[in-house]
C-alpha positions as CSV (number, residue, x, y, z in Angstrom):
1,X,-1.6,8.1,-6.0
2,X,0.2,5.1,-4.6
3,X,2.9,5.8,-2.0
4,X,6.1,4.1,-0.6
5,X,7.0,4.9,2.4
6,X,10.5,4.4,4.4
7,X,12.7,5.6,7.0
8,X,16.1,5.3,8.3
9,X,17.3,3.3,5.5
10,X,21.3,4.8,7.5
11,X,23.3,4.2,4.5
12,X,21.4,0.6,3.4
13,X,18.9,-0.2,1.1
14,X,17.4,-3.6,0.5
15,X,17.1,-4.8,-3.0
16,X,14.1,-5.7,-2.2
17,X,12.7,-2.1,-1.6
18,X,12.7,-1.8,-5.3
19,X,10.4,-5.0,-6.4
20,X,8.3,-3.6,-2.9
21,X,8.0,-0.2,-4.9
22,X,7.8,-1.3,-8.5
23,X,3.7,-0.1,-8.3
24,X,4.1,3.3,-6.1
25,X,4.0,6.5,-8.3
26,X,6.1,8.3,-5.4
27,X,8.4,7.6,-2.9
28,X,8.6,9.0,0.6
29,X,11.7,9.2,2.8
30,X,11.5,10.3,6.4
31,X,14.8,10.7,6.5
32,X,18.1,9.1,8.3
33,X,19.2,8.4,4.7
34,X,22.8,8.0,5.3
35,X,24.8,7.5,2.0
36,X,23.6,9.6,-1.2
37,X,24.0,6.9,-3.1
38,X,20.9,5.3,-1.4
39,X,18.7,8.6,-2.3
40,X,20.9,8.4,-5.8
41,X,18.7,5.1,-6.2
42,X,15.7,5.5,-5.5
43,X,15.3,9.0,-6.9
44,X,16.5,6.9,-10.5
45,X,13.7,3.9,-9.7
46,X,10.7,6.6,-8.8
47,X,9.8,10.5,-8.0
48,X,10.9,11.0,-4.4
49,X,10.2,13.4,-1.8
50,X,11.9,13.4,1.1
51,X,13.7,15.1,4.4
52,X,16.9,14.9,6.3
53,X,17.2,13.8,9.3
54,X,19.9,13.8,12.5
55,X,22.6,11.3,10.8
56,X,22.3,13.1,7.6
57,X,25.6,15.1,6.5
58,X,25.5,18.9,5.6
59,X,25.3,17.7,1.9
60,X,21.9,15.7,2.7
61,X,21.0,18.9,4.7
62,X,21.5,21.0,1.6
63,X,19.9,18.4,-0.5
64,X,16.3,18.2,1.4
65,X,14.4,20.1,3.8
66,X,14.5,19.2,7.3
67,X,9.9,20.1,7.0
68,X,8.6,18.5,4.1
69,X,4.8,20.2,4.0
70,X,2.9,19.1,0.5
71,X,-0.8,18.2,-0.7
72,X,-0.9,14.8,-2.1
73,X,-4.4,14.1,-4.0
74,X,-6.3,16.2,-1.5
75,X,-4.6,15.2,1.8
76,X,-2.2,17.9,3.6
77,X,0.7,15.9,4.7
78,X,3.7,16.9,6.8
79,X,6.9,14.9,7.1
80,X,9.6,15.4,9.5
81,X,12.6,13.3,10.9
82,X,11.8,13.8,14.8
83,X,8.0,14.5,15.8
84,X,6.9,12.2,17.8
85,X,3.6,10.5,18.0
86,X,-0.1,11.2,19.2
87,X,0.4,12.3,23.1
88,X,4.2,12.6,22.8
89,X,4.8,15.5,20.1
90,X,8.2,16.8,20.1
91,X,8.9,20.5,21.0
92,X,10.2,21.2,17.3
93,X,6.7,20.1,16.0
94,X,3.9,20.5,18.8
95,X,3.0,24.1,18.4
96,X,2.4,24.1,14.6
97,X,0.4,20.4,14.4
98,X,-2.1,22.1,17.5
99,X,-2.2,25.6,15.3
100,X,-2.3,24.0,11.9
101,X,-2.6,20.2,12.0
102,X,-2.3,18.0,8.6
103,X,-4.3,15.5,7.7
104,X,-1.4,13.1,7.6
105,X,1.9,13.6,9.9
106,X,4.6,11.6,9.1
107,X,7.8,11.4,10.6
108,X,10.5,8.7,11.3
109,X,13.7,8.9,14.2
110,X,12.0,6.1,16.2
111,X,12.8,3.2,14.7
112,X,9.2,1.8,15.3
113,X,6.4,1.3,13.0
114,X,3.5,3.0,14.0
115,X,0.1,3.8,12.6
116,X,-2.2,5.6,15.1
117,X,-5.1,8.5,14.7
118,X,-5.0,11.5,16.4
119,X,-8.5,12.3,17.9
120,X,-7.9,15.9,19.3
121,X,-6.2,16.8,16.3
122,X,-7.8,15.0,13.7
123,X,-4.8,13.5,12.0
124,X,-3.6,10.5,11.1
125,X,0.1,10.0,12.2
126,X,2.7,7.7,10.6
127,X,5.9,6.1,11.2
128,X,7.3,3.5,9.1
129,X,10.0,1.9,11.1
130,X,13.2,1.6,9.9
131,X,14.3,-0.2,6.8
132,X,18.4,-0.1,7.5
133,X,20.3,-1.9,9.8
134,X,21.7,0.5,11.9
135,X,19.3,0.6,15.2
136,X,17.6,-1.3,18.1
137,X,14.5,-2.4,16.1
138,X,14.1,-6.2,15.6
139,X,11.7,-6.2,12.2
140,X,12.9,-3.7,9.1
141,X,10.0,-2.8,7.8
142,X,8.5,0.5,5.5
143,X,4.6,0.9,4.3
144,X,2.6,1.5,1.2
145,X,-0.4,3.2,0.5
146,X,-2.8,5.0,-1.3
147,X,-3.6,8.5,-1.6
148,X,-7.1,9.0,-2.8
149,X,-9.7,12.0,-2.7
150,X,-7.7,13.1,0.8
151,X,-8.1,9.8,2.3
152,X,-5.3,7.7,3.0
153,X,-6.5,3.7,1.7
154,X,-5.3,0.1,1.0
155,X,-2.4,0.7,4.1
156,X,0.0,-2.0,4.1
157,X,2.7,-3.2,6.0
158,X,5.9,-5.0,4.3
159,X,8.5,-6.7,6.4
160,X,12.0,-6.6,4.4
161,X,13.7,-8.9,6.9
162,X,15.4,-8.7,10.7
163,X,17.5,-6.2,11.0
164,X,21.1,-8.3,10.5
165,X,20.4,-10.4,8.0
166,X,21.6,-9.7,4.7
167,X,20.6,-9.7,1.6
């Protein structure tokens, strides 16, 4: 299963995202979508799964889950909006990655791409930046993958630009 993953896309999406995409079977949002016509898109270009996050309206709300907890392939994967990173869990999260940790923890809020195992709990975490241009980050950026007998493979990192300059 080949993946596309982005994040806080806040009411912009980059043509580009779609020629980026044009091999994933799914796409994943980590939320801070913004607009519904951005979602509109992509859910018309690919299957999407996806969760709010803390721009998103009450519509967006009603639209995805805030937890996004699925087996891909194999590989338990949680996605989230705000849940911090390996050493720095958010409250909201903490307790149920210790009690019942995924193989694959996504979640988005920072702004910063990050790709980092988690020893103690035996997960990979994920955070694929932000793709929009709402934010402090310098680089938009979002990630693909594959999903392959529980494994995540052939990670890569795509750059769509600095945040600012449009398309």
């Amino acid at each position: 299963m080949k993946i596309g993953l982005i994040s806080d896309t806040h009411s912009y999406l980059d043509k580009t995202v779609f020629e980026h995409f044009k091999d994933v079977d799914e796409i994943w949002h980590a939320g801070d979508m913004g607009i519904h016509q951005v979602m509109d898109d992509l859910e018309a270009f690919k299957p999407v799964k996806a969760v709010w996050g803390n721009i998103d309206d009450p519509d967006m709300r009603h639209r995805y889950p805030e937890h996004n907890r699925f087996d891909c392939e194999g590989l338990d994967v949680w996605m989230t909006h705000i849940g911090g990173y390996p050493g720095r869990y958010s409250s909201r999260v903490r307790n149920e990655l210790k009690n019942n940790p995924p193989g694959l923890f996504i979640c988005g809020h920072s702004h910063i791409l990050k790709v980092m195992p988690d020893k103690e709990l035996g997960l990979l975490h994920m955070n694929p930046g932000a793709a929009g241009h709402h934010g402090f980050h310098f680089m938009r950026t979002l990630l693909r993958f594959d999903v392959e007998e529980g494994k995540v493979k052939n990670l890569e990192v795509v750059e769509l630009g600095k945040r600012g300059a449009i398309d």
